[in-house]
LOKOL-394733 format. One record per residue (C-alpha): x, z, y. Coordinates in pm, 1 decimal, decimal comma. Each point is the difference from the previous one (the first is absolute). Layout:
<atoms>
u:w:v
X:Z:Y $
...
</atoms>
This chain:
<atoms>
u:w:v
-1706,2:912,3:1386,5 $
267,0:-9,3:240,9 $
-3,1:422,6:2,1 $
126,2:33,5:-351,5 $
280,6:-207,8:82,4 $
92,6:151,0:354,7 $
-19,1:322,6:-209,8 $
273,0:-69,7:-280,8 $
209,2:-206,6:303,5 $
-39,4:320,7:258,0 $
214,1:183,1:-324,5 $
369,6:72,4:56,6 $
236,5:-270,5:-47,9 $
-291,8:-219,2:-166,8 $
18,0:-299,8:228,4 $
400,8:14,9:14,5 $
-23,5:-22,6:-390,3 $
-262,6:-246,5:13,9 $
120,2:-170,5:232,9 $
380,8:-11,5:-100,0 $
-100,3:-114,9:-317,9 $
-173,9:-310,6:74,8 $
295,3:-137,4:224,3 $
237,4:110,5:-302,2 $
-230,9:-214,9:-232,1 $
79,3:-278,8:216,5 $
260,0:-144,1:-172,4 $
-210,7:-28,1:-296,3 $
-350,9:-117,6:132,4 $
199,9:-318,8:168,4 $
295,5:-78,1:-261,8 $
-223,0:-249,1:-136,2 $
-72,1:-211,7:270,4 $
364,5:54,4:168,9 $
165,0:-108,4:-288,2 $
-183,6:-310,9:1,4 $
17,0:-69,7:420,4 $
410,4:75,9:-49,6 $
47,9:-244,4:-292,3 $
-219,4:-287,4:134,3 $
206,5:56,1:346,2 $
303,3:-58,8:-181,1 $
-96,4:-322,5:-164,3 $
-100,8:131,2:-363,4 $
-294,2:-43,5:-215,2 $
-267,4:158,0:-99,0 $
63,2:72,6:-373,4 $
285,3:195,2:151,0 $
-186,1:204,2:261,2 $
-182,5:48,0:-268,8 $
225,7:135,8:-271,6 $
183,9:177,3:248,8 $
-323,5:212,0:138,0 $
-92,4:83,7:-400,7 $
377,3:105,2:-0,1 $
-101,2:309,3:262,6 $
-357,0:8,4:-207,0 $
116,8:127,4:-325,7 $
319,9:148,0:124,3 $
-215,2:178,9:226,2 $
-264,8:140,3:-299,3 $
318,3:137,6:-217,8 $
138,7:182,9:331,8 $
-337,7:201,8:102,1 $
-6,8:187,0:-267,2 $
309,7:80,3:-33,4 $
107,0:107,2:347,6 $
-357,2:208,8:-22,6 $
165,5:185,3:-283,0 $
297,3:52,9:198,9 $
-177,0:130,3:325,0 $
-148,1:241,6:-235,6 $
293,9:113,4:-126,6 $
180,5:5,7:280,9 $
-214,4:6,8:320,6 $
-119,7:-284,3:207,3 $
238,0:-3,5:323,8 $
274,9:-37,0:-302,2 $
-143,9:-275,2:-174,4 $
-195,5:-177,9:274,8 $
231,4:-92,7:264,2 $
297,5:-125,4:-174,9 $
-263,5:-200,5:-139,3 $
-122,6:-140,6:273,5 $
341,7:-62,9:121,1 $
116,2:-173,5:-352,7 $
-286,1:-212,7:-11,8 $
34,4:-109,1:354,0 $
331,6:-61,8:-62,2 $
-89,5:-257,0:-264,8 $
-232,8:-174,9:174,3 $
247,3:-40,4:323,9 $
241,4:-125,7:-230,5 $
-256,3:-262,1:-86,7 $
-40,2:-76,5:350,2 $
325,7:-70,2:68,6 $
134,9:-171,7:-317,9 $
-283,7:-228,1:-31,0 $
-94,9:-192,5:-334,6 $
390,0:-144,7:-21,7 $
119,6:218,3:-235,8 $
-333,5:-10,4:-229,7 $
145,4:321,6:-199,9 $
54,7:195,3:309,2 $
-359,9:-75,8:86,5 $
-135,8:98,8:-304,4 $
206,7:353,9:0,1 $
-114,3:83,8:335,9 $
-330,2:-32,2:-94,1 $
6,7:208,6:-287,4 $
169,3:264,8:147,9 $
-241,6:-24,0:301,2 $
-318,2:20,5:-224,4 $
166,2:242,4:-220,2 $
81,8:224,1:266,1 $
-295,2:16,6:188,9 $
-128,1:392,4:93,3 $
-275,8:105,2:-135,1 $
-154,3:110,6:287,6 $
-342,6:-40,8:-132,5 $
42,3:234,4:-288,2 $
178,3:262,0:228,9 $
-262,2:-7,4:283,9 $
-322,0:37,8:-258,7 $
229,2:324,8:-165,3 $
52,6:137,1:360,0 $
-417,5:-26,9:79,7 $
-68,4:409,0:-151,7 $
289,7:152,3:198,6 $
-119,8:-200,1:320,7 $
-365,9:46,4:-19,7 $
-174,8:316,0:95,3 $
-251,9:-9,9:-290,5 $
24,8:-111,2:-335,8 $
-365,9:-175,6:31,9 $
172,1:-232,4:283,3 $
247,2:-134,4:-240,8 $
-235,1:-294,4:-167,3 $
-78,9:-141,6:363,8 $
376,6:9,7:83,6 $
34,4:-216,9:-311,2 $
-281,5:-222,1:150,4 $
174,7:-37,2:358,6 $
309,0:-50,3:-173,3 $
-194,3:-302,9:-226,5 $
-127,1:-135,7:298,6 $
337,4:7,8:215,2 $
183,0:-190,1:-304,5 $
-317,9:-299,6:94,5 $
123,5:27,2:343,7 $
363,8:-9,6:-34,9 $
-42,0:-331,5:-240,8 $
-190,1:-144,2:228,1 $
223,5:50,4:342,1 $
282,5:-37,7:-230,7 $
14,9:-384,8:-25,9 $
-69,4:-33,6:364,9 $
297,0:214,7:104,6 $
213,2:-265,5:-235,6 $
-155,8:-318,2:203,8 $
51,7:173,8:307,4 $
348,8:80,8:-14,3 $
52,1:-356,2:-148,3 $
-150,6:-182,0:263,0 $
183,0:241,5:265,0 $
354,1:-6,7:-152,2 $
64,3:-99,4:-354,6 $
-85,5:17,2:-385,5 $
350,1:138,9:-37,0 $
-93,1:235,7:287,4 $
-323,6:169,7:-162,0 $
162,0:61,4:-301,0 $
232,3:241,9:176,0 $
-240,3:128,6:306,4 $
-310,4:107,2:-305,5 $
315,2:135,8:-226,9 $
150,3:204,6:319,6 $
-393,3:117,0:58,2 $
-21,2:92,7:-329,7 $
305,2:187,4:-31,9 $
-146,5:213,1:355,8 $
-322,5:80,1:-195,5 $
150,3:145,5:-294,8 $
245,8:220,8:230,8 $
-263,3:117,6:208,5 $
-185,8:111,1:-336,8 $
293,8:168,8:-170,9 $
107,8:208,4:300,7 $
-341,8:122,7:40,9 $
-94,3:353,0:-107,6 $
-167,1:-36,7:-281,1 $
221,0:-259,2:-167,0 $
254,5:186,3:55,8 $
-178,5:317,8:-133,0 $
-179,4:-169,1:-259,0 $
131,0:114,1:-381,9 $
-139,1:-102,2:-318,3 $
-125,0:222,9:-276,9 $
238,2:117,8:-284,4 $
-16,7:-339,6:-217,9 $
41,4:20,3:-393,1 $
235,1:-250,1:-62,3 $
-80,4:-277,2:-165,6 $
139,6:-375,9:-3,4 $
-389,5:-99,2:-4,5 $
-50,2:193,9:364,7 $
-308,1:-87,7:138,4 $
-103,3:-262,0:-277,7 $
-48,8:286,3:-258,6 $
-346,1:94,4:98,0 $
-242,6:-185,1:-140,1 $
-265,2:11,2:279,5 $
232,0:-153,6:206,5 $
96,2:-290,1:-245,9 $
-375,7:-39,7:-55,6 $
-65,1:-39,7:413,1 $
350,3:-193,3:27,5 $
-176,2:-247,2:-316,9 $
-330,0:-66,7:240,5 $
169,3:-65,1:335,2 $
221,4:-297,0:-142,6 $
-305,2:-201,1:-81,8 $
-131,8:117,0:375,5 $
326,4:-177,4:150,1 $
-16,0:-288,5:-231,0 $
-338,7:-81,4:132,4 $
144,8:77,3:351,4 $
272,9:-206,6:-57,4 $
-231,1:-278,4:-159,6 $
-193,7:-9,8:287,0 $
228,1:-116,0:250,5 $
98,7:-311,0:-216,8 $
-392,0:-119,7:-103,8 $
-49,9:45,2:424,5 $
314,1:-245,0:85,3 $
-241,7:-243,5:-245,5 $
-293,1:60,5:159,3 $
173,0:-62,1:326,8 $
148,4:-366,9:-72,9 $
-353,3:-63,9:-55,1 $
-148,8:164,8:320,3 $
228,2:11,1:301,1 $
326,9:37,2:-126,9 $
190,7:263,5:138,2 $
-194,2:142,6:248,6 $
-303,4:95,2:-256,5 $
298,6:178,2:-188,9 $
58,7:206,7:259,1 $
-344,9:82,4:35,9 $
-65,8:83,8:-374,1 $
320,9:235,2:-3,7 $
-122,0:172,1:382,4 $
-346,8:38,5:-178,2 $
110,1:189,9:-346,4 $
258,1:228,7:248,1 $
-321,6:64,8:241,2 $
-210,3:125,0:-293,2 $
275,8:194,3:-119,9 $
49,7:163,6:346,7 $
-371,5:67,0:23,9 $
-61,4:115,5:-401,7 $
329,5:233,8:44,1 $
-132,8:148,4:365,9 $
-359,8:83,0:-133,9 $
166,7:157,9:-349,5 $
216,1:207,6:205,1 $
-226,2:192,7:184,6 $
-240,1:146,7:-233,4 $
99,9:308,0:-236,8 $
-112,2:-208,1:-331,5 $
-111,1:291,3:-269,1 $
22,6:-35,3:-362,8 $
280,0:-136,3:-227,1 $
214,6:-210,0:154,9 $
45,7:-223,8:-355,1 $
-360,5:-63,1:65,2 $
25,0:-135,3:301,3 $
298,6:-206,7:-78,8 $
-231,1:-189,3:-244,2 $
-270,4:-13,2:220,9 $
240,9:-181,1:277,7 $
172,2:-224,2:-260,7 $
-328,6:-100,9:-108,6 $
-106,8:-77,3:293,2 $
326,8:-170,9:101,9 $
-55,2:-248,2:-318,8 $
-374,2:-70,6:84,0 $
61,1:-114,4:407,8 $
320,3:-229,4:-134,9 $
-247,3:-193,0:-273,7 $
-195,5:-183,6:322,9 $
279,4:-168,2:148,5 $
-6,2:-214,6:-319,3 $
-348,7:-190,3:206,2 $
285,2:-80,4:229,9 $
-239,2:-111,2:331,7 $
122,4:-106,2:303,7 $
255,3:121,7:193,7 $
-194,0:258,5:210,4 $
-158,7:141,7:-305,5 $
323,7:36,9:-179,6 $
125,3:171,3:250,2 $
-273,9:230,9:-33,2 $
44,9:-1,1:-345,6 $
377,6:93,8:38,4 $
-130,1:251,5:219,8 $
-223,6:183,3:-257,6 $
267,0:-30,6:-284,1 $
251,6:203,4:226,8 $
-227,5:266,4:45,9 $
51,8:216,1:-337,7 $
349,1:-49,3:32,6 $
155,9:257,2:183,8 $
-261,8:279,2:-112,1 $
140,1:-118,3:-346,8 $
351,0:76,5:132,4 $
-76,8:336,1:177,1 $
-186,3:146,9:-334,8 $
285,1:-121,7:-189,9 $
288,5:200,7:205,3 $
-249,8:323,5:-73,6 $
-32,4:-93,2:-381,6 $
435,3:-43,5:-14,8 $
30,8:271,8:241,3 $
-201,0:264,4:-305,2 $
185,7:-230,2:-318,6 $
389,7:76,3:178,4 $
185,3:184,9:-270,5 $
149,1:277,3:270,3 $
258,1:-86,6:170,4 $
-80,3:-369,2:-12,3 $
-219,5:-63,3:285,6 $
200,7:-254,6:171,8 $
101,8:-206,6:-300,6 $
-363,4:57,3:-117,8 $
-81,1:-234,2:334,1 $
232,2:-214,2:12,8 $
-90,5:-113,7:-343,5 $
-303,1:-68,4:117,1 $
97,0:-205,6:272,3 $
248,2:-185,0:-248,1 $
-289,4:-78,4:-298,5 $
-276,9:-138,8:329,4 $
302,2:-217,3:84,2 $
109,2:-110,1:-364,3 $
-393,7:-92,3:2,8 $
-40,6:-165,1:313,9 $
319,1:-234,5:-136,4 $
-153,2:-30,8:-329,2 $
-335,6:-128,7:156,8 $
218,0:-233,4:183,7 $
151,3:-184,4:-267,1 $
-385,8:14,8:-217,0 $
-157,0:-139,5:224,3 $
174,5:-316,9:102,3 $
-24,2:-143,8:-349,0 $
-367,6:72,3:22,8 $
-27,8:-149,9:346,8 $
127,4:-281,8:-122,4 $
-196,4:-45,8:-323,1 $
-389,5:99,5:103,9 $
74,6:-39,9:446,6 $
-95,7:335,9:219,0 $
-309,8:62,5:-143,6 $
188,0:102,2:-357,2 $
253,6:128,0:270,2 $
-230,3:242,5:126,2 $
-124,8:135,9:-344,8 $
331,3:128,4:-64,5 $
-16,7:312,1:231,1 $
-329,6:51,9:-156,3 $
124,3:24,3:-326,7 $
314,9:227,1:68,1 $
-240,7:233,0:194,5 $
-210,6:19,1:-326,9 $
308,7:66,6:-242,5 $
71,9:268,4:247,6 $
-323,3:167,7:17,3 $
35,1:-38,8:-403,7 $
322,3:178,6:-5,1 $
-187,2:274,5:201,5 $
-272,4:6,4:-237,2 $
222,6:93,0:-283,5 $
199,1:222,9:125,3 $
-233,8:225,1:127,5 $
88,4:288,2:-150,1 $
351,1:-14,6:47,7 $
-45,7:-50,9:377,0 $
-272,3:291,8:18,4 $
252,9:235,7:-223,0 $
138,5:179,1:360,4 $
-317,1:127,6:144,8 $
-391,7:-74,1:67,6 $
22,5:-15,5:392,1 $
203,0:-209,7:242,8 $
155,7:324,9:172,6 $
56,3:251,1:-299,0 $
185,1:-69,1:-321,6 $
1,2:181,9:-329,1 $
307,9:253,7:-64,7 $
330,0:-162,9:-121,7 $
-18,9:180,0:-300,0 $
-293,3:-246,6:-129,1 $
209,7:-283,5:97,6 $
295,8:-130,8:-210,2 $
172,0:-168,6:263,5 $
-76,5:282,7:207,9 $
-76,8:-249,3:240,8 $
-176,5:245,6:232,7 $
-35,5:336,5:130,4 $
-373,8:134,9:36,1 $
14,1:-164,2:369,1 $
155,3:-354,1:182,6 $
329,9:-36,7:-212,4 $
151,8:-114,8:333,0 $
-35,5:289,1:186,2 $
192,1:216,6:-277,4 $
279,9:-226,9:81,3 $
21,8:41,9:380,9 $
</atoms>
C-alpha cells in the first residue's frame, strides 16, 4: 500500500506541494475552534463565537470560487499569496482589536474567510503536470483526501497547544503566520509558477455552466449535510454517555475510517466508469451511516463512527476525478474550489438540520439524518446518470470535446491540458 504512495511522493516537487498546502490550509482547518478559544478568553459568549465563526463560514464559500477563477485567469503565485497575506491580515486584526468594536470584528472576519487561498483547488489542478503518469493522478487525489483527514485532525491540537503555551490571541497569529509560509512555499514552486490554464470561453457562469458538474456539485451538498449532521446528533449521544470525552472519540473514529477508506482507495487503479463508482461509494456511504441510529454503547459507537468514515474520503477522491473531466477548460481551479465551497455550504446546512431534530426525536432521530442526506445524494446520482456519464466511459479517457457542449474535456485528464 505504502509503494503507491512513496511512488507519487518520490515525484518532483510532490511533497513540497503537498506538503505546503496542508500548512497553508491551516488557517482554515482551525478558524473554527480559534475563533471560539479567542472570544471565550476575552470574556464573550458563545452566541458570538458563534456568529462570528459562521461570519468566516459563508464569507469563506463566496471567496473559493471566486479567487479559483482568478488563479485561472491569472496564475496562482498572483492570486494565492496576496491572499494568504489579506486573509491573514484580517484575522490579526481580529486578534488584536478583540470583540470591542463588534463591527470591526465582524469585517475582519469576512474579509478573512473571504480571502482565504484556494489552495485546495490549485494543488488538485497542479497533480497532471507533477505526476509522471496520467494513471497516478486518481491515487494523488486519494493521498490528497486522506492528508485533508490528517490536517483536521492535528489541526485543533496545534490551536490547544499554542493556547496552553502562550495565548488564544497568540494562535490566531502563529497558525495565520504558518499559513501565510505554506502558501509562499507553494506559489514560488515550479510548477505553480509554471502552471497556466487552458484558453477559457468566457462566460459569467465559469465553471457552473457544465452541467455534469452542477449535477456532482447537487450530490455532495447532501454528503456534507449528513457530515455536518453528524457531529451535532454525536454531541447528543455524548451528554448521554461520557460527555466530552466520548465526543472526542466518535469524531477520532469517523476521521480514522476516513484515513483508512481514503489509503486503501488510493492505491488500486479502479477500472470502469468513474460515475459508477461514485454511486457505488455513495451508496455505500448511506448504508454504514443508517446503523448508528441502534446507537449502543460507547465502544460500539465508536466503532460505528469508525465504519461510517470509511466511504468518505474514497467519495471525495472519485469526486475530484468526476469535476476534474466536467471543468469547462480553463476552469479547473474554480471547478474545485466550488466543490470545496458546496461540501462546506452542506456540512453548515446539516448543522443547523439537525439540531432541531436532535431536539425533537434525541440522537437516535439525530443519527438518521446523515442517513437520509446520503440517500438524497445517491438519488441525485441516480438521475443524473447520463449527464455525469456524457464525458467518457472510463475513469482515464474522455470522449472528444466536440461531443461535449461545455467542452468540458479534451479526449484525456482536462487538467493536464491546462499545465
Amino acid at each position: 500500500m505504502a509503494a503507491g504512495y512513496l511512488e507519487i511522493l518520490r515525484a518532483r516537487h510532490a511533497t513540497r506541494l503537498l506538503v505546503g498546502t496542508l500548512i497553508g490550509r491551516l488557517p482554515n482547518a482551525t478558524a473554527a475552534i480559534a475563533v471560539v478559544l479567542f472570544i471565550r478568553a476575552e470574556g464573550g459568549t458563545y452566541s458570538l463565537a458563534g456568529a462570528l465563526a459562521a461570519v468566516y463560514g459563508v464569507a469563506n464559500a463566496v471567496g473559493q470560487p471566486l479567487l479559483g477563477r482568478l488563479v485561472d485567469l491569472y496564475g496562482q503565485p498572483r492570486v494565492q499569496l496576496p491572499a494568504a497575506l489579506v486573509s491573514a491580515l484580517g484575522m490579526s486584526v481580529f486578534a488584536f482589536a478583540g470583540t470591542q468594536t463588534p463591527s470591526l470584528a465582524y469585517a475582519s472576519m469576512a474579509v478573512a474567510g473571504l480571502f482565504t487561498p484556494p489552495l485546495e483547488g490549485g494543488l488538485r489542478a497542479l497533480w497532471p503536470s507533477v505526476l509522471r503518469r496520467e494513471d497516478q493522478v486518481p491515487t494523488a487525489y486519494a493521498m490528497d483526501a486522506v492528508a485533508q483527514e490528517v490536517m483536521f485532525t492535528v489541526g485543533p491540537l496545534l490551536v490547544t497547544l499554542c493556547v496552553s503555551l502562550w495565548s488564544a490571541q497568540a494562535a490566531l497569529l502563529v497558525l495565520n503566520a504558518i499559513g501565510v509560509l505554506g502558501a509562499l512555499s507553494v506559489v514560488v514552486s515550479p510548477p505553480s509558477r509554471a502552471w497556466r490554464s487552458a484558453p477559457r470561453e468566457a462566460h459569467w457562469l465559469g465553471a457552473l455552466r457544465s452541467s455534469g458538474l452542477l449535477a456532482l456539485l447537487a450530490a455532495f451538498l447532501f454528503v456534507g449535510i449528513a457530515l455536518g449532521s453528524i457531529t451535532v446528533a454525536a454531541v447528543s449521544y455524548a451528554d448521554g454517555h461520557g460527555g466530552d470525552a466520548v465526543y472526542g472519540w466518535l469524531m477520532a473514529g469517523i476521521g480514522l475510517g476516513a484515513l483508512v477508506g481514503g489509503a486503501v482507495y488510493g492505491v488500486r487503479q479502479w477500472s470502469g466508469a468513474p460515475e459508477r463508482r461514485l454511486r457505488v461509494l455513495v451508496a455505500l456511504l448511506a448504508v454504514c451511516y443508517l446503523p448508528l441510529t441502534l446507537v449502543p454503547g460507547p465502544v460500539a459507537m465508536t466503532a460505528l463512527t469508525t465504519l461510517a468514515g470509511v466511504f468518505l474520503a474514497p467519495c471525495i477522491a472519485c469526486a475530484f476525478v468526476l469535476v476534474d473531466r466536467h471543468a469547462p477548460r480553463g476552469t479547473v481551479t474554480e471547478a474545485f474550489s466550488w466543490l470545496v465551497t458546496t461540501f462546506t455550504v452542506g456540512a453548515s446546512v446539516g448543522t443547523g438540520l439537525a439540531g432541531p431534530v436532535v431536539e425533537w426525536g434525541g440522537a437516535v432521530w439525530g443519527f438518521a439524518v446523515p442517513g437520509a442526506a446520503g440517500a438524497a445524494a445517491l438519488v441525485v446520482l441516480l438521475a443524473t446518470g447520463r449527464v455525469l456519464a456524457a464525458t467518457g466511459d472510463s475513469a482515464v479517457v474522455a470522449v472528444s470535446s466536440e461531443n461535449d457542449p461545455n467542452r468540458a474535456v479534451e479526449p484525456r485528464f482536462s487538467s493536464g491540458d491546462r499545465a
